[in-house]
N, C-alpha and C positions, 0 to 999 in steps of 0.2 A: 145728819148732824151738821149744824154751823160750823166752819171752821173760822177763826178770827185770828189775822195774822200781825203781829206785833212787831212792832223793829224800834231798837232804839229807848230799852227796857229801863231808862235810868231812872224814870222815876214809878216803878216800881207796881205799874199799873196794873201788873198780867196778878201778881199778886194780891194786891189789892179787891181786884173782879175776880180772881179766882173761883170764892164762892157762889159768886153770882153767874160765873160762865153754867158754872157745874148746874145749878139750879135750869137753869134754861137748856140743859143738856148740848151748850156750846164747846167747841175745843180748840184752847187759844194752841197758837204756836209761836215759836220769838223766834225771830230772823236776827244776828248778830251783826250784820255787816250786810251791803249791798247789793251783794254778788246771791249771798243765802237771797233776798228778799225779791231780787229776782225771780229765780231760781221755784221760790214757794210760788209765786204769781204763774207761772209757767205751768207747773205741773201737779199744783196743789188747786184741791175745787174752795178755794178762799172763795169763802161770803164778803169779808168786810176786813178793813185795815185799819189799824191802829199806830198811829205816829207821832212821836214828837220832836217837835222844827228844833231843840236845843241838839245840837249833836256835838256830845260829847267838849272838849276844847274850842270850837270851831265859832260855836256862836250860832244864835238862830238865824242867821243870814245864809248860813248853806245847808240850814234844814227846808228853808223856804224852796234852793235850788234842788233836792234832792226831791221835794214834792210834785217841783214842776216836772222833773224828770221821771218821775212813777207816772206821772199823768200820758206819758207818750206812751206807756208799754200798755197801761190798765185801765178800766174806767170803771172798775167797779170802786162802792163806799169807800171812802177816807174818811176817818176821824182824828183832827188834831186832838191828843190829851196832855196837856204840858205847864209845866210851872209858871212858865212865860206865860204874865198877863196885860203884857202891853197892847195895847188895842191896836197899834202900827203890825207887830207882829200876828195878829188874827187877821186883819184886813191883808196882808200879804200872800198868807197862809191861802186864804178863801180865793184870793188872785189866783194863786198859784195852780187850784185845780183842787183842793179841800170840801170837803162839801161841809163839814161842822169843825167847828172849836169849843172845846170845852179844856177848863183849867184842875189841876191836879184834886183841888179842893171840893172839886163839885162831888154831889152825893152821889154814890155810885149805883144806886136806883134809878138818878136821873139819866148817868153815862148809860147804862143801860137801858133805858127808854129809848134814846137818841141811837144807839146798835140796831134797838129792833125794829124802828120806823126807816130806816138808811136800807136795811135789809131787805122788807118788806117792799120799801118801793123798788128799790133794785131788783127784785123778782117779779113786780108788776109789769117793771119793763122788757125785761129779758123774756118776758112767756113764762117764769117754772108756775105763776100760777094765772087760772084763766082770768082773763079781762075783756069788758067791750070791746069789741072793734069797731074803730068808727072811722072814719078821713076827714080832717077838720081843714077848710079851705080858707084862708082871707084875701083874698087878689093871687098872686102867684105864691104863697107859704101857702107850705100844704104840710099838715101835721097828721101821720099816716100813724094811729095807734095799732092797725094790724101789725104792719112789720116793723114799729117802735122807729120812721125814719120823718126824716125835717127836711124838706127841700124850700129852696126860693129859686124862682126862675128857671125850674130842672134842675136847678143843680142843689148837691146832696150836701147839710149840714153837720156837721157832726159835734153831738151836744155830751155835756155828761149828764145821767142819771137826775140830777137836782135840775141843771138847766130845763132840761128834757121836760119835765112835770111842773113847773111855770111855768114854761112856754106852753104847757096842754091846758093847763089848766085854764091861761088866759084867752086860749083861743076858743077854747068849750065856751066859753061865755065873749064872746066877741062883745065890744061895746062896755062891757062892764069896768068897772073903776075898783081895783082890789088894794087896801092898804097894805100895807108891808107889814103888818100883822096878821090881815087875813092869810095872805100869802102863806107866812111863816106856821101858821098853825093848820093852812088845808095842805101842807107839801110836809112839812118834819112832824106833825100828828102832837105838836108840844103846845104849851106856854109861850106865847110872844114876850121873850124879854130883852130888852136891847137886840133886837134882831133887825134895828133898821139898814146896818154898816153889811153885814152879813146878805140881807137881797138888793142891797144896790150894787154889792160884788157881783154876784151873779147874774142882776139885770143888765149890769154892764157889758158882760161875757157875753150874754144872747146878742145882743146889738150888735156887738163887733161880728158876731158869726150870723146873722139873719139880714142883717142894715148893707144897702150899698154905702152910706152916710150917717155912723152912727150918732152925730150931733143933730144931725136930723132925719131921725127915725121915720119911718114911713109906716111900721106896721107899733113895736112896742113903746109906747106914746107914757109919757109921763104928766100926769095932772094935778099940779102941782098944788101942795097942800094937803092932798086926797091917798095918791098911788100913782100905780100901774093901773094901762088897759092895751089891748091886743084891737086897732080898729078904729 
């Protein structure tokens, strides 16, 4: 059984999926405070994280920092779900180490689409279920799908989940030119809708962690008008 851990319940979301956790035989939990959501990452087999950046008084500016600070303990799914629909605040969120945004309104058939694709790759990569093993080489990046690791120059990258599966995906097709649509619908298994802001966050993230110069990229090259290619 999924476990799906929640923090930051204000807008009413565990209730809302309730029926739909139940249906997919998933089991939310709500963390109330920091220290609980800790605490559940530690010692609970969480699949996937449910958050949202408005915390309480504070304002989405220290939802944004408490994201980036889950991102140092976990690196499993994040999904932003929040009333806050300012696109500054989804671009910060995705900064921060988020892997989706979705807002309060959306259909909760769709939120739950987006759980079971975050899921699913996050198990792809971890091993729980089997995958090709392959070692994808372009000059010194070497994208090792046996033990799910990134190197450049020998030295080890460390990607999240999302980054991880662009970067493979780009490399599996070396040479190829993938728009930010392809992108978005062979990595989240969705609809490309406004998801250009959403992979140029994450493109950005790879480059700072693969690029000696991420202004000028050596291995993920942007062709402008077109996409991404890896080459």
């Amino acid at each position: 059984m999924s476990k799906i851990l929640i923090y930051n319940n204000t807008t009413e979301i565990a209730t809302k999926m309730e029926p739909f956790f139940a249906a997919e035989g998933m089991n939310p939990l709500i963390a109330v405070d920091q220290s609980e959501l800790a605490k559940a990452l530690e010692e609970k087999d969480i699949s996937l994280v449910l958050v949202d950046v408005e915390l309480n008084d504070k304002g989405w500016g220290a939802g944004i920092h408490m994201i980036s600070d889950l991102r140092t303990i976990s690196n499993i799914p994040m999904i932003v779900v929040s009333s806050q629909s300012a696109e500054t605040a989804k671009i910060m969120a995705l900064e921060a180490g988020a892997d989706d945004y979705v807002t309060t309104d959306c259909n909760p058939l769709e939120i739950m689409a987006r759980i079971n694709s975050q899921i699913r790759r996050y198990r792809q990569l971890t091993g729980k279920v089997s995958v090709m093993q392959k070692v994808f080489r372009v000059g010194e990046l070497v994208v090792d799908d046996t033990l799910h690791s990134v190197t450049v120059d020998g030295r080890s990258v460390r990607l999240t989940p999302i980054e991880y599966n662009i970067l493979k995906l780009l490399v599996q097709q070396k040479g190829r030119v993938f728009s930010n649509a392809q992108i978005y619908e062979n990595i989240w298994n969705l609809k490309a809708i406004g998801a250009d802001n959403t992979i140029a966050v994450h493109i950005r993230h790879i480059r700072e962690k693969i690029e000696a110069n991420p202004k000028e990229p050596k291995y993920l090259k942007v062709v402008w008008g077109s996409g991404y290619k890896v080459g």
